[in-house]
C-alpha positions in Angstrom: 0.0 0.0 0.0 1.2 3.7 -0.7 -0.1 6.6 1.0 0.7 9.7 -1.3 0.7 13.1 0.2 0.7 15.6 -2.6 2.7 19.5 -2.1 0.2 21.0 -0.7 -1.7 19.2 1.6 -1.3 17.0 4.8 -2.5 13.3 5.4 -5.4 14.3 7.8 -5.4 15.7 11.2 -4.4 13.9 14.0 -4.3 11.0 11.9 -2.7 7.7 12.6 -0.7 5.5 10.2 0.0 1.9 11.2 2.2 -0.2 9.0 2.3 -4.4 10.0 4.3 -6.7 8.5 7.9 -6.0 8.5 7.3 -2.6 6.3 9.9 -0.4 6.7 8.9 3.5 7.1 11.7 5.7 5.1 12.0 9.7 6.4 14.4 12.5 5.8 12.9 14.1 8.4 10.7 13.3 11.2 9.6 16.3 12.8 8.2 15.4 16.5 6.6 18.3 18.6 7.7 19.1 22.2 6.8 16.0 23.8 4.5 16.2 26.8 1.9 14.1 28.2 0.0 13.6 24.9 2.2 13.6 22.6 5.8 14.2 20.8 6.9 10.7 21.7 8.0 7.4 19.8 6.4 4.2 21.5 7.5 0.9 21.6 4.6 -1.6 22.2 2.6 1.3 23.3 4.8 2.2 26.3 6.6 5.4 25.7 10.4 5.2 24.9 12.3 8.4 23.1 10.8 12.2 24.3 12.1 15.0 25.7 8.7 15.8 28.4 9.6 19.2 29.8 10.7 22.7 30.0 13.4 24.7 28.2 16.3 23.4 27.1 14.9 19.9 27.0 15.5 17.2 28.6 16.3 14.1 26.9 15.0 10.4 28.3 15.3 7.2 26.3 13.7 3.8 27.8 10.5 2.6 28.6 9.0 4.3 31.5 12.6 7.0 31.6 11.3 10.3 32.5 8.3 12.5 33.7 6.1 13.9 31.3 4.5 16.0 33.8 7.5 17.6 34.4 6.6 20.5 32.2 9.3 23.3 33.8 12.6 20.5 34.3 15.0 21.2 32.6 18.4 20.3 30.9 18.0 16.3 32.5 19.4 13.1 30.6 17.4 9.8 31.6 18.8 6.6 29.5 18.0 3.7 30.6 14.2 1.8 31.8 12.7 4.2 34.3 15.3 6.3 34.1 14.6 9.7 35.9 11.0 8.5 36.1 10.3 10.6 39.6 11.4 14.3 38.6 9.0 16.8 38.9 8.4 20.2 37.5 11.6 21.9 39.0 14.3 18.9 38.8 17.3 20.5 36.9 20.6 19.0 35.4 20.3 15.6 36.3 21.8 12.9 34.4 20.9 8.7 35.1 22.2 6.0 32.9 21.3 2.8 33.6 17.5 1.2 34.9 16.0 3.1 37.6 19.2 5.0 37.7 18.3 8.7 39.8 14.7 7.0 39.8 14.1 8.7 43.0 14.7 12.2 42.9 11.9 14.7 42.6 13.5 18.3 42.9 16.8 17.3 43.0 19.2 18.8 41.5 23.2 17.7 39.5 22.9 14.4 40.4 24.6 11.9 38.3 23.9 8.3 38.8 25.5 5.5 36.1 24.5 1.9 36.9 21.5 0.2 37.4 19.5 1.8 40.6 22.5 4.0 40.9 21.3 7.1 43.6 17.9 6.0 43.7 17.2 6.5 47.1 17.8 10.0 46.3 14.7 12.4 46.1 15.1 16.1 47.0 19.0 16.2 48.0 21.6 17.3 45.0 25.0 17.5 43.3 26.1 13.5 43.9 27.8 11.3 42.0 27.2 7.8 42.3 28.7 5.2 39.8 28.3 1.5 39.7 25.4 -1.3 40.0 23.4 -0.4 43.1 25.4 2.4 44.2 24.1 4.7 46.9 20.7 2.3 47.4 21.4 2.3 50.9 22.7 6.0 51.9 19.2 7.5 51.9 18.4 11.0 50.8 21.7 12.7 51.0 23.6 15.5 48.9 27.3 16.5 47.9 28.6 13.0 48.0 31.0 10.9 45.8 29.8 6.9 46.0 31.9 4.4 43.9 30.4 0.3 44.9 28.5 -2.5 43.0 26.2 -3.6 45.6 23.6 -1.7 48.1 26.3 -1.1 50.9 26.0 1.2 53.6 29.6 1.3 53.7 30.9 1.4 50.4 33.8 0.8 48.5 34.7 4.5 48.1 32.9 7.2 49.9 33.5 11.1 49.6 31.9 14.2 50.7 32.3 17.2 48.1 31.5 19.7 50.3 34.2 18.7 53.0 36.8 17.5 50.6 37.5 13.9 52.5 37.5 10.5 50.9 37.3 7.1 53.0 37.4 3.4 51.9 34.8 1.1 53.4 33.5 3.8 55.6 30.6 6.2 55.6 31.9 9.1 58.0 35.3 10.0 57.0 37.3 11.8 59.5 40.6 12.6 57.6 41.8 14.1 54.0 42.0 10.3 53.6 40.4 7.7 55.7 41.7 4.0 55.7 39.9 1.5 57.1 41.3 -1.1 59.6 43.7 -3.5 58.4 43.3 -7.3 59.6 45.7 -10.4 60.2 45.4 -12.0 56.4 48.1 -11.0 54.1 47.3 -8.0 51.7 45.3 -6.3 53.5 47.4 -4.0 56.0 45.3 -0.6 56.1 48.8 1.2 54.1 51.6 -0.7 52.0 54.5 1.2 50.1 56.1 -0.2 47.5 60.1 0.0 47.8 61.3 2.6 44.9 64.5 5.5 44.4 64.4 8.2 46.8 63.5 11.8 45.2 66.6 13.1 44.1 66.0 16.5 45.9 64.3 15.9 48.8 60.7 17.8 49.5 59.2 18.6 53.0 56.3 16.2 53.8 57.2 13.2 52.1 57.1 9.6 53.2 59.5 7.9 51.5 60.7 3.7 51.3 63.9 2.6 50.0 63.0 -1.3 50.5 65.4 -1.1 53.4 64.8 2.3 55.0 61.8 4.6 55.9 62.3 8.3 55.3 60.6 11.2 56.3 61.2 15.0 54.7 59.6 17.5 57.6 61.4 20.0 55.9 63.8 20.3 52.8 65.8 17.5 54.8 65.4 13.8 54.3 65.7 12.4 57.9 65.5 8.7 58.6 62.7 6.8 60.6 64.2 5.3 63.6 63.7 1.7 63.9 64.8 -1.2 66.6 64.9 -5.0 66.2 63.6 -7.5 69.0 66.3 -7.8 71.7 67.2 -11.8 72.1 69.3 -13.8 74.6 70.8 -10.2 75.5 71.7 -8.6 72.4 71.1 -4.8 72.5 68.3 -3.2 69.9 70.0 -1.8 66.8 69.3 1.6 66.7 69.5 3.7 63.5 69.5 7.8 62.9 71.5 9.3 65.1 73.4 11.3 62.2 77.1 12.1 63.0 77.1 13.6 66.3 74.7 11.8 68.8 73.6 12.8 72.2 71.4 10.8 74.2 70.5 12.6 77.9 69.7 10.2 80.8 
């Protein structure tokens, strides 16, 4: 069947055109309006799958069930993925989930970033987070300004940062330092800090650690200064003490 439309007229109004068995539709141009909740979509299997429901610039959600279309004022949100961004509302701005159900909590929420399946999607009105991998951030709550890196729903994750602070921790939640460690335990590889032995800087520079594979160093200053070390005594034998430099004193 061929459906001719001639140069000055249009095929109907509002009119649909179905095409069944395997036909192939052919356009140079496919001119959709600004989708909202009744149209400016493409379906698949009736559910809706490529629009951009909302206000100006657009968004842009692909996946069955990924965005709002209520959301008539968000704007500049990126939704790819099933349910994607499916919660926003009309004032959720610069949000960007990849992945099914990723960000598929927040409502007015704003620059949160979730890539991963159900990536930040216990997130609903807090913002600027940035949560990457399977799961991550399920189990945080409603929180903002944070950095989550993890592939399961963890309430201590694999790496957790606070933007707003400027700390990072591993398997923690609460870090309490620049750079939080968690605690080592008794089976090899898994001391809380390890340095590989390498060549001392050739000029030293104040605040470095340093390991030589024999020797610990420490620069306080412009100085490299050895780490003073002692050995177990046995059957009498004195501790062998390193560091003193060339002149030591040693008060009683």
């Amino acid at each position: 069947t061929q459906v001719q439309f001639n140069n000055a007229g249009a095929f109907g109004g509002d009119s649909d055109m179905t095409f069944v068995s395997g036909t192939t539709l052919n356009l140079d141009i496919l001119n959709l309006p600004t989708s909202s909740a009744t149209e400016g979509y493409l379906t698949i299997n009736g559910t809706k799958f490529l629009h951009s429901a909302g206000g100006s610039p657009i968004n842009f959600f692909g996946g069955a069930g990924a965005g709002n279309a209520t959301a008539t004022t968000s704007i500049n949100n990126v939704g790819i993925g099933n349910n994607a961004l499916n919660a926003i509302t009309t004032s959720a701005l610069g949000n960007v989930g990849i992945g099914s159900d990723a960000v598929g909590g927040v409502t007015t929420g704003d620059y949160n970033f979730g890539f991963g399946g159900e990536a930040c999607v216990q997130v609903t009105t807090g913002g600027s987070n940035v949560f990457i991998g399977n799961s991550s951030g399920s189990a945080s709550g409603n929180i903002s300004q944070r950095f989550i890196v993890d592939v399961t729903s963890d309430t201590t994750p694999f790496l957790y940062g606070e933007f707003n602070t400027e700390r990072l921790c591993i398997e923690c939640n609460a870090p309490t330092a620049r750079f939080h460690l968690p605690a080592g335990s008794a089976t090899a590889g898994y001391s809380p800090l390890k340095f590989t032995s390498g060549t001392d800087l050739t000029t030293p520079e104040a605040g470095v650690v340093e390991y030589d594979g024999t020797t610990f160093k420490v620069s306080p200053s412009t100085v490299r200064q050895s780490i003073v070390t002692s050995s177990t005594s046995t059957a009498g034998a004195a501790p062998t003490v390193t560091g003193f430099g060339t002149s030591p004193s040693v008060p009683n």
